[in-house]
C-alpha positions as CSV (number, residue, x, y, z in Angstrom):
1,X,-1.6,125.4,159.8
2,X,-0.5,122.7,157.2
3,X,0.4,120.4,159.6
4,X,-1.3,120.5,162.9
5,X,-0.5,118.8,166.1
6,X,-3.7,117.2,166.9
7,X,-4.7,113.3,168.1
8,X,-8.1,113.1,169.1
9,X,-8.5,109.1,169.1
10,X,-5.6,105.8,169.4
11,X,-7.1,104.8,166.1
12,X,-7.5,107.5,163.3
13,X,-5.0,107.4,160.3
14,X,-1.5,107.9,161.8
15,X,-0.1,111.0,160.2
16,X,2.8,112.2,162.1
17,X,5.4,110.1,164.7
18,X,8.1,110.6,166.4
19,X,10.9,107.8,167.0
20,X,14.4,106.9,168.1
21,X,16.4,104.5,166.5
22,X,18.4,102.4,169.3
23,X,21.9,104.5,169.3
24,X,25.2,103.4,170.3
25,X,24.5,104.0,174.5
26,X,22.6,100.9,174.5
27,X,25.8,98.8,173.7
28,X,27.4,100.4,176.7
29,X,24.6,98.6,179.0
30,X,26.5,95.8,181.1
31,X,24.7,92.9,182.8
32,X,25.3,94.9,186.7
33,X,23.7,98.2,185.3
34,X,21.0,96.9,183.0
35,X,18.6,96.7,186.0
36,X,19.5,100.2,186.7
37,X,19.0,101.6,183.2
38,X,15.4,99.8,183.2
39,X,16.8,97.3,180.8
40,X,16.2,93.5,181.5
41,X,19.0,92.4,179.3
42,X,21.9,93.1,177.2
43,X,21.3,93.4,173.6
44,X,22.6,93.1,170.3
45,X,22.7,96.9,168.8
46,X,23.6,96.0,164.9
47,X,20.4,93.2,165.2
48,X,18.3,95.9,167.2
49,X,19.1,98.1,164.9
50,X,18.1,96.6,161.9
51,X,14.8,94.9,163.1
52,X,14.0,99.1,164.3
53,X,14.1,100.0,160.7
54,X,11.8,97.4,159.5
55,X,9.7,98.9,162.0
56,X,10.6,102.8,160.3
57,X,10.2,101.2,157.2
58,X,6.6,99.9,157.6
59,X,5.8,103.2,158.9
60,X,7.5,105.4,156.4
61,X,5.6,103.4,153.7
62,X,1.8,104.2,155.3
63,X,2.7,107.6,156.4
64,X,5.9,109.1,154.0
65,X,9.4,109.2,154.7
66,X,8.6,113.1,156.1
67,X,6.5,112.2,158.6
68,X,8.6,109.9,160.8
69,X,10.5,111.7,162.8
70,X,13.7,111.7,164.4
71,X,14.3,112.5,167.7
72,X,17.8,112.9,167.4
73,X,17.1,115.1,164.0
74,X,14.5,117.2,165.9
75,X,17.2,117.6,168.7
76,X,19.8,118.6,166.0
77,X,16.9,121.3,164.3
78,X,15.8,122.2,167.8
79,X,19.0,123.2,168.6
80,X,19.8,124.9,165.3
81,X,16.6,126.9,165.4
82,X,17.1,129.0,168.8
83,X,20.9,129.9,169.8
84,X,20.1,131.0,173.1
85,X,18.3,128.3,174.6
86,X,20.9,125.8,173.4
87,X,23.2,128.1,175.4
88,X,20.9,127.9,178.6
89,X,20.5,123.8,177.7
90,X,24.0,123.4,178.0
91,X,24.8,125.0,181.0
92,X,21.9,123.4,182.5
93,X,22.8,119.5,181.5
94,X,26.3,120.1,182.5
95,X,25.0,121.6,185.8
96,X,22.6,118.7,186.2
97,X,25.1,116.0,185.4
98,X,27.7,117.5,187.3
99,X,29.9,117.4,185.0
100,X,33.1,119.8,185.6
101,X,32.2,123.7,184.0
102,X,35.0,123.1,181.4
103,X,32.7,121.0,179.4
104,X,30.1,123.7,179.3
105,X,32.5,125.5,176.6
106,X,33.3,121.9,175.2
107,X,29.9,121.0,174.6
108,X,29.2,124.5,173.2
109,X,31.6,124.5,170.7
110,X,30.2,120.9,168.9
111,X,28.3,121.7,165.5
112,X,24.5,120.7,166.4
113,X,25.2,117.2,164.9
114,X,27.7,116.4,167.5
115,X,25.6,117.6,170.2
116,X,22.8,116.2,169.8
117,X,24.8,112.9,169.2
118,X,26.6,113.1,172.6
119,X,23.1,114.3,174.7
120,X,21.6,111.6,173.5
121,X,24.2,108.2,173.5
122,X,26.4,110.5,176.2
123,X,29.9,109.9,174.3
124,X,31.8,112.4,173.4
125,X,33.7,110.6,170.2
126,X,36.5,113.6,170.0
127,X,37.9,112.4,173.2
128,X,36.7,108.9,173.9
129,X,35.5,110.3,177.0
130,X,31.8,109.0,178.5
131,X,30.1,112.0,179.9
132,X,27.1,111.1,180.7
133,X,24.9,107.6,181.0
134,X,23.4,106.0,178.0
135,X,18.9,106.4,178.3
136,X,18.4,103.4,176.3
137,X,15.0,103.5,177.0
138,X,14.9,106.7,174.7
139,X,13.8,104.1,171.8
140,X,10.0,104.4,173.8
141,X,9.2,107.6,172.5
142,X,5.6,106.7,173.8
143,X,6.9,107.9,177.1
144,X,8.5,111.4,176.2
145,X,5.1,113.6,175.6
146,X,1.5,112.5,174.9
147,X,-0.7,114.5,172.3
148,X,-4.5,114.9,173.6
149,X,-6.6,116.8,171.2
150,X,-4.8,119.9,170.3
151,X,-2.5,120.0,173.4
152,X,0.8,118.3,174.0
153,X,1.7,117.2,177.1
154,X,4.9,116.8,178.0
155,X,5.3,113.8,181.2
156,X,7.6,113.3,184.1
157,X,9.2,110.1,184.3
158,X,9.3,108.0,187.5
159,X,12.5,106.9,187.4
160,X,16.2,108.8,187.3
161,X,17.0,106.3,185.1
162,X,14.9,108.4,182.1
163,X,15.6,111.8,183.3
164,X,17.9,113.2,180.7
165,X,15.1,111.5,178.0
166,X,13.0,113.8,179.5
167,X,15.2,117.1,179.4
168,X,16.0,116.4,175.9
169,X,12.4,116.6,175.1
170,X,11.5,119.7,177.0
171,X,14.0,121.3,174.8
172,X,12.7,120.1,171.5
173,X,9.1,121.1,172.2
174,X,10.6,124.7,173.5
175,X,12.5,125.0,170.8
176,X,11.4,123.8,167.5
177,X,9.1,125.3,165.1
178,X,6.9,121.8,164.8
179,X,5.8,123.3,168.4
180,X,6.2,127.0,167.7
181,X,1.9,127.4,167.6
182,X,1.2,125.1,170.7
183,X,4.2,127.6,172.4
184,X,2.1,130.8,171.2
185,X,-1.4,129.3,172.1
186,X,-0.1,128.1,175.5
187,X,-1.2,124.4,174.1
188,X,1.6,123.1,176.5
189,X,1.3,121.2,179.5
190,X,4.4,120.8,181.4
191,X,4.2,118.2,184.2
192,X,8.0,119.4,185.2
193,X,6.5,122.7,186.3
194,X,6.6,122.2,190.2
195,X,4.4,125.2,190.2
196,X,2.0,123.8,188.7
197,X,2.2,121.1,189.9
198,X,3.9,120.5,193.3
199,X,4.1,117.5,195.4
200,X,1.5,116.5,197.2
201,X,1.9,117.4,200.8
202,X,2.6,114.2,202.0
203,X,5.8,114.6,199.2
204,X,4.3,112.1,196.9
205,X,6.2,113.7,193.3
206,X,4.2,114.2,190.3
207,X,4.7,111.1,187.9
208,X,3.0,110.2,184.4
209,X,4.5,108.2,181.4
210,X,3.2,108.0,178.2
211,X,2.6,104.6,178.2
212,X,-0.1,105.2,180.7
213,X,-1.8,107.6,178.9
214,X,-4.4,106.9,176.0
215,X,-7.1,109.0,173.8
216,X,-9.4,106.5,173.0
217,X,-12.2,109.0,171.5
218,X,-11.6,113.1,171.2
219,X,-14.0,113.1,174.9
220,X,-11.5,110.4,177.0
221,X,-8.2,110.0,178.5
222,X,-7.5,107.6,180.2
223,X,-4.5,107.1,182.4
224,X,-3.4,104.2,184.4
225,X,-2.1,104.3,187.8
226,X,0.7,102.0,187.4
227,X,4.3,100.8,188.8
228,X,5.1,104.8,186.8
229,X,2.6,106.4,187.3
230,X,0.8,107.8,190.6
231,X,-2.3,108.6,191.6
232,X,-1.4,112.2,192.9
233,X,-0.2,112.7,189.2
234,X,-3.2,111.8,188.1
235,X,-5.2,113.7,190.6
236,X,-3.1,117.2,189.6
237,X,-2.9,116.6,185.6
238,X,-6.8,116.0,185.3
239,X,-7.7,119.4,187.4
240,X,-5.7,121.3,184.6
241,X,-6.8,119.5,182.3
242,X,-10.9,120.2,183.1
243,X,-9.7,123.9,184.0
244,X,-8.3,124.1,180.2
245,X,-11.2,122.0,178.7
246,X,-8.8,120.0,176.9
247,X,-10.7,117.3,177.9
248,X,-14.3,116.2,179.1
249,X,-13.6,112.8,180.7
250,X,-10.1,111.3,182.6
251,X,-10.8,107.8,183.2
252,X,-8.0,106.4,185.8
253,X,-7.1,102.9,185.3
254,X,-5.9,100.8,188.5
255,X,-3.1,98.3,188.1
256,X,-0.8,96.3,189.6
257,X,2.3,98.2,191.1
258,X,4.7,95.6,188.7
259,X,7.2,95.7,186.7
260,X,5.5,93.0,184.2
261,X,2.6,95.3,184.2
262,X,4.9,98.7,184.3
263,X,2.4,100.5,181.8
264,X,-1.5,100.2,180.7
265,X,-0.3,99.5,177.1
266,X,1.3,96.4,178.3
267,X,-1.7,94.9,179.1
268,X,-4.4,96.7,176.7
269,X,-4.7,98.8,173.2
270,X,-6.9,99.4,170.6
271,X,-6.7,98.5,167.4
272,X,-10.3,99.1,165.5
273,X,-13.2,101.6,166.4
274,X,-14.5,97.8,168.0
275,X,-11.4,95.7,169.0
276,X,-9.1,96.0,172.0
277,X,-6.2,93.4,172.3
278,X,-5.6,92.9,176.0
279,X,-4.5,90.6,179.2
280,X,-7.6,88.7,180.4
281,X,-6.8,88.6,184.1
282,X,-6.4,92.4,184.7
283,X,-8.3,93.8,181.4
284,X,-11.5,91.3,181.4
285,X,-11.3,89.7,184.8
286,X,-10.1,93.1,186.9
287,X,-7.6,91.4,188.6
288,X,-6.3,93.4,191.5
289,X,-7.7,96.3,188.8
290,X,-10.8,98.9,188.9
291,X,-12.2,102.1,186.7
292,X,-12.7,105.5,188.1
293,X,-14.6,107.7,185.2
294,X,-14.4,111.4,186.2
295,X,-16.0,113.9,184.1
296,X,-15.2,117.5,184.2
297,X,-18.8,118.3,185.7
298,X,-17.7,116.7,188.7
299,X,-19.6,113.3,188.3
300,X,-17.8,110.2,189.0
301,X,-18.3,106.6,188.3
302,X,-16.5,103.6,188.8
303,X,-16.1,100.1,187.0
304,X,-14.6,96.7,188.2
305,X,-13.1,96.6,184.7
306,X,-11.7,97.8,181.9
307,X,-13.8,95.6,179.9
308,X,-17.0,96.6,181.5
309,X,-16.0,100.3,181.1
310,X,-15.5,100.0,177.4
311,X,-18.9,98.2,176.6
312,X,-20.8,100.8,178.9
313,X,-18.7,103.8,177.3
314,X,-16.6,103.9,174.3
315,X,-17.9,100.8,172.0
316,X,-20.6,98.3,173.6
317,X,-20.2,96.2,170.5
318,X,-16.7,95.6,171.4
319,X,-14.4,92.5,171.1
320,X,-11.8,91.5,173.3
321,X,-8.4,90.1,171.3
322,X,-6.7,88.4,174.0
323,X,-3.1,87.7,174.6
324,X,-2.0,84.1,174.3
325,X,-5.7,83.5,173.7
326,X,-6.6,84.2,177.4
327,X,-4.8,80.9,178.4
328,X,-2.3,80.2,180.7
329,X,0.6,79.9,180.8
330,X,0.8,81.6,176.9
331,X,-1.4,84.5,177.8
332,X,1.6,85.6,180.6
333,X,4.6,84.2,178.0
334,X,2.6,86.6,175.1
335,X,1.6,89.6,177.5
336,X,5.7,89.8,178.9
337,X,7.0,89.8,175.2
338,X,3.7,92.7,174.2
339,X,1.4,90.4,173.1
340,X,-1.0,93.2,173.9
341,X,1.1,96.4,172.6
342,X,0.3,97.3,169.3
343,X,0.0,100.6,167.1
344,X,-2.4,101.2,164.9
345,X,-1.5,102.5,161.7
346,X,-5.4,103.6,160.9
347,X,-8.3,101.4,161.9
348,X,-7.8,97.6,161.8
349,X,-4.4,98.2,160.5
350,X,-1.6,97.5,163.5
351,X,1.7,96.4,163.9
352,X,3.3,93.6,166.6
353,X,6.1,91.5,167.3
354,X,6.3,88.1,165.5
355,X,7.4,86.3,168.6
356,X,3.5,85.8,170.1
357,X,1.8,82.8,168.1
358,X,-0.7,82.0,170.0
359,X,-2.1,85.9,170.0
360,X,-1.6,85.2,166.4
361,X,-4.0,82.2,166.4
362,X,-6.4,85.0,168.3
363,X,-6.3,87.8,165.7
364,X,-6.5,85.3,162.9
365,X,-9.7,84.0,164.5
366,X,-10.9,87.8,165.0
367,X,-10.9,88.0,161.0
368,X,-7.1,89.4,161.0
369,X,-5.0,88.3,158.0
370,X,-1.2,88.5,160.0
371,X,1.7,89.8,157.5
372,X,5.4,89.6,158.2
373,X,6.1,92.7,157.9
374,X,9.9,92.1,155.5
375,X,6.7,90.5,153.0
376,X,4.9,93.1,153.3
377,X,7.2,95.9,152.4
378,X,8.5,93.3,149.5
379,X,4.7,93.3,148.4
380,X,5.2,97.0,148.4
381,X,8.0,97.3,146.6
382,X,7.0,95.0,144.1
383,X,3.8,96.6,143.4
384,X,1.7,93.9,144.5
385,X,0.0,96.0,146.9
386,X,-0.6,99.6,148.2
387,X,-0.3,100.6,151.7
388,X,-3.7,102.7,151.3
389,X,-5.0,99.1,150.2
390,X,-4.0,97.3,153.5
391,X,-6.9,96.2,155.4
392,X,-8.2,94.1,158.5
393,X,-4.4,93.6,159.0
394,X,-1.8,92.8,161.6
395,X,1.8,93.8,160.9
396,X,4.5,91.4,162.4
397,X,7.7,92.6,163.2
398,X,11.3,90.5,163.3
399,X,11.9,91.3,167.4
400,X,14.7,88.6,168.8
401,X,16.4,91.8,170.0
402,X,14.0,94.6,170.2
403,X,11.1,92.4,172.6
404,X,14.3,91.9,175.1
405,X,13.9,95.5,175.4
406,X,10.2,95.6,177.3
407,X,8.0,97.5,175.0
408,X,6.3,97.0,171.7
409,X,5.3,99.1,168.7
410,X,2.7,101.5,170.6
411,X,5.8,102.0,173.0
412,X,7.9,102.9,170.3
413,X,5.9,105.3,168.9
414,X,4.9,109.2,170.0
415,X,1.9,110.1,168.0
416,X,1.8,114.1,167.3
417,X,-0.8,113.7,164.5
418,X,-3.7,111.6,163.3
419,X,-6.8,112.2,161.4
């Protein structure tokens, strides 16, 4: 296979990504709904919009136009590729909307363009008619499915809010060829399967985004147990994942039940084979915040911190890049606008918002030379530089619109391959 999906580590050379660019729903988002939608604000599409493709741009340049993907292309394919299931998908989505049955022959009847155009921004242009909410939150692509060694997982979102997100997704990775190997090796993990797993019996729900979920070497997973993510989630995807040996080692993170804190790639991500950018008070200090390490022989352990896991177990010569330099108040300004959310593009090579100076101040004192990422792709252009020659970097990203959001560039990004 030319083109495997496979990520075995938050570090090795990104290869393969899948994105969303923000779409037209999030200019439907009014000030009474955008706490509903999981939105903080209102934002300015067109500016949103254009600070995205810097971001696409950036990565197209490391990794080639052909291997940033789409969502809404991969829908479109997806849909293209298997007439049957978009039949099924359809009925379903109108069912699950409740929309009236006359729009199941509506909906069937749009090319795959237009369909995939009014699943995801949920207008129907023909007829100016909104059928369904906008997910504006579909720009996180983190969130959607997380690939851990050679298996995908595909997650089950907290909130209703994020629902249709996830529908959209289970239909892609059914349906698309990118998947079509995983489907025949049974390489899928389906946290929507209530057979598999089922509530617990106190009727605590399965729930695990991808912003909670890290490889951070081909033997560890960890997962926090966040404000999205619960423990009983936790608990059922790590038996299955020990009884498929996908993985020798789930390490559950504890944190704050908190919307500033909604994810573990708010407050922590790694960046080099040695550095870790992350929120002193939780990540260092283990503020209201503890490690359970369980290992698929059955052996537990447990750390008051993050920090004290990571020198013990993944790196012990490992430095700590701190948001807002670990001071307060900048470290809680930096971490709210993700000071401590990067990607990394291959080791020591990550992208971040502009907005965070102090952090800046950190990773320039860490030995990081920070590059605005318009100069950059000028540089580029211009032939100053090569991407392959890009080292010890951090890429800065024009954000007024995107930060109001509530996620960075490891947010925005779904990782299928890196070497």
């Amino acid at each position: 296979m030319t083109n495997p999906v496979n990520v075995k580590s938050e570090i090795g050379p990104l290869r393969r990504v899948i994105v969303h660019r923000p779409d037209e729903g999030i200019s439907r988002i009014t000030p009474k709904r955008a706490e509903e939608l999981l939105f903080d604000d209102i934002v300015h599409l067109p500016k949103m919009q254009e600070e995205h493709d810097v971001f696409t741009d950036i990565l197209k340049a490391f990794l080639g136009d052909e291997n940033v993907l789409e969502v809404q292309h991969l829908l479109e394919e997806a849909l293209g590729a298997d007439e049957l299931s978009k039949q099924d998908m359809v009925e379903k989505i109108v069912d699950y909307e409740e929309l009236p049955s006359s729009f199941k022959d509506v909906l069937k009847q749009l090319s795959n363009e237009e369909l995939s155009k009014v699943l995801i921004t949920g207008y129907y242009k023909e007829e100016d008619h909104f059928l369904f909410d906008p997910i504006p939150n579909f720009i996180f692509t983190r969130d959607i499915a997380v690939t851990v060694n050679d298996h995908i997982i595909i997650t089950k979102a907290s909130k209703e809010a994020r629902f249709r997100e996830n529908f959209i997704i289970r239909f892609i990775i059914w349906a698309h060829p990118i998947f079509g190997q995983l489907r025949e090796e049974g390489r899928i993990i389906n946290l929507n399967n209530v057979d598999i797993f089922p509530p617990s019996k106190r009727g605590e729900m399965v729930s695990i985004e991808g912003g909670d979920m890290m490889i951070l070497h081909t033997d560890y997973l960890l997962i926090g147990a966040s404000e999205r993510s619960t423990a009983h989630g936790i608990e059922s995807l790590k038996k299955h994942l020990f009884e498929k040996k996908v993985i020798k080692n789930v390490v559950q993170v504890n944190i704050p039940s908190d919307r500033s804190f909604m994810h573990l790639d708010t407050i922590f991500t790694q960046i080099s084979a040695t550095d870790f950018v992350a929120y002193k008070p939780i990540i260092i200090d283990g503020l209201s915040s503890y490690v359970e390490v369980h290992n698929i022989n059955g052996e537990k352990k447990h750390y008051p911190s993050v920090r004290e896991f990571i020198e013990a177990e993944i790196a012990p010569e490992a430095r700590f890049i701190l948001s807002g330099q670990g001071e307060t108040p900048y470290q809680e300004r930096e971490q709210w606008t993700d000071g401590c959310n990067l990607v990394a593009l291959k080791p020591g090579v990550a992208i971040t918002y502009d907005r965070n100076p102090k952090t800046e101040l950190a990773f320039k004192a860490a030995g990081y030379r920070v590059v605005h990422a318009p100069d950059l792709l000028e540089a580029f252009k211009d032939g100053i530089v090569l991407p392959e020659e890009v080292k010890n970097t951090i890429i800065t990203l024009p954000s007024s619109e995107l930060s109001r959001a509530r996620g960075g560039s490891h947010c925005m990004t779904c990782p299928i391959e890196r070497g």
